[in-house]
Structures are given as C-alpha cells and as structure tokens.
N, C-alpha and C positions, 0 to 999 in steps of 0.2 A: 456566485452565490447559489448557482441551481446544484454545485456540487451539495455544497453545505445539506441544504435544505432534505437531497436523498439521503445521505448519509443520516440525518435528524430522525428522517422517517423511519429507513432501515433499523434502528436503532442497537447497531452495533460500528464495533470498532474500524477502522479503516484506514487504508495504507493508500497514500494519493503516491505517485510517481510522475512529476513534472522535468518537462526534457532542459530545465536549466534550473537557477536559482532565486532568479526573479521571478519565475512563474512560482518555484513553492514557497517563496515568500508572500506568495497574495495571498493560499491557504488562512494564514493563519490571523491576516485582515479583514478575511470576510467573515471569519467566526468571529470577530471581534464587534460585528455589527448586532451579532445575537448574543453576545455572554459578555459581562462584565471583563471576566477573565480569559480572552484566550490563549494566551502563555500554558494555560490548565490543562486547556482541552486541544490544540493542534500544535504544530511546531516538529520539528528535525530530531525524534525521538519515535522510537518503534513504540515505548512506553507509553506515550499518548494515547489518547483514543482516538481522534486524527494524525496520525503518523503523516506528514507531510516531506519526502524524500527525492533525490532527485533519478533520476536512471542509473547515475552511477553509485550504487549503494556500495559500500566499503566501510568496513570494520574492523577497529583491532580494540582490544578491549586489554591493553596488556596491564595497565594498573586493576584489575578487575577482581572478584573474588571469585570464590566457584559457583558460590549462588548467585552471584549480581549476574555472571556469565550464561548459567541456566535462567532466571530468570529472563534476559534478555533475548536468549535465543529460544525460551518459546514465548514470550511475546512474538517476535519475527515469524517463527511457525505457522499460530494464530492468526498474523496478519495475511502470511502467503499462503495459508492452505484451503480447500475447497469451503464454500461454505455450505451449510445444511439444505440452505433454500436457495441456488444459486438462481441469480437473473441476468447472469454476464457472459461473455463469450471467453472462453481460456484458450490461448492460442496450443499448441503443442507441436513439436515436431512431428514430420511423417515420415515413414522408413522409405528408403531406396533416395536414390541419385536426383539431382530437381528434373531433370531429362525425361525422367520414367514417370512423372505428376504432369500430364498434359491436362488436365482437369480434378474437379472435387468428386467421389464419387460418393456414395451411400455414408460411406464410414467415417469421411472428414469430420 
C-alpha cells in the first residue's frame, strides 16, 4: 500500500514491474482499498495509469491497428522513459569487461 500511496502523491502514471504474478496481482488489490474501481486504474495494461507488469514484459499486438499500435507503444515510452523530476535511481550499463569495474567511480 506504501507503493499505492507514492504513486497517489507523485501524481502521475506508473509502471510497477513485479518478479512474478502473484506479486502484480496484489497491485491492483490495494488500489482497490482507495477507488471504488480498480479494474480503471491498475491492472496488466501499459494503458492504465498503474501499469502493473511482471519482468517478463512481452508483446505482440498482431490483431492490432496502426494506431492502437502507436498508441500503445507510446503509452510504454511514457512509462519507461525519464521523468522530469526524477527521485529514482536508473541502473545503466557501464562500458568495458566487469574485470576492469573494480569500483564506482565519480561517473557511476
């Protein structure tokens, strides 16, 4: 519920990624302690405004049209791309061998 509650604050859209499917099924239980409806608002849809997903994200969109398609894939954009006001840590790859990273330095 303490996800819920930041996301409420932040008040923008948001992409949970839980490592199975019993975890992003409780997403969309504990929005249902605050909304009438939340079918509306979280659930296994990038289109939500709680996108609740599992790691393994996988998509084929083949009955699809071309705008349900763009529409959908910037939804997903949206979801994965920086935000304006970021307060989260972004992992990123570092260049070179893992051999040659024996520490973080300034630039991590």
């Amino acid at each position: 519920m303490l996800g819920v509650e930041l996301i409420r604050r932040v008040g923008k859209r948001a992409l949970v990624l839980a490592p199975n499917q019993g975890i992003q099924q409780q997403w969309p239980r504990a929005v249902g302690q605050f909304t009438r409806r939340p079918a509306d608002v979280a659930g296994a849809d990038v289109l939500k405004p709680i996108a609740c997903l599992s790691w393994f994200l996988r998509c084929e969109l083949g009955a699809a049209t071309a705008v349900e398609g763009r529409t959908f894939a910037a939804a997903l954009d949206e979801l994965l791309g920086v935000s304006d006001a970021p307060r989260y840590l972004v992992s990123r790859p570092l260049a070179g061998p893992p051999a040659a990273r024996s520490g973080c330095s300034a630039a991590c």
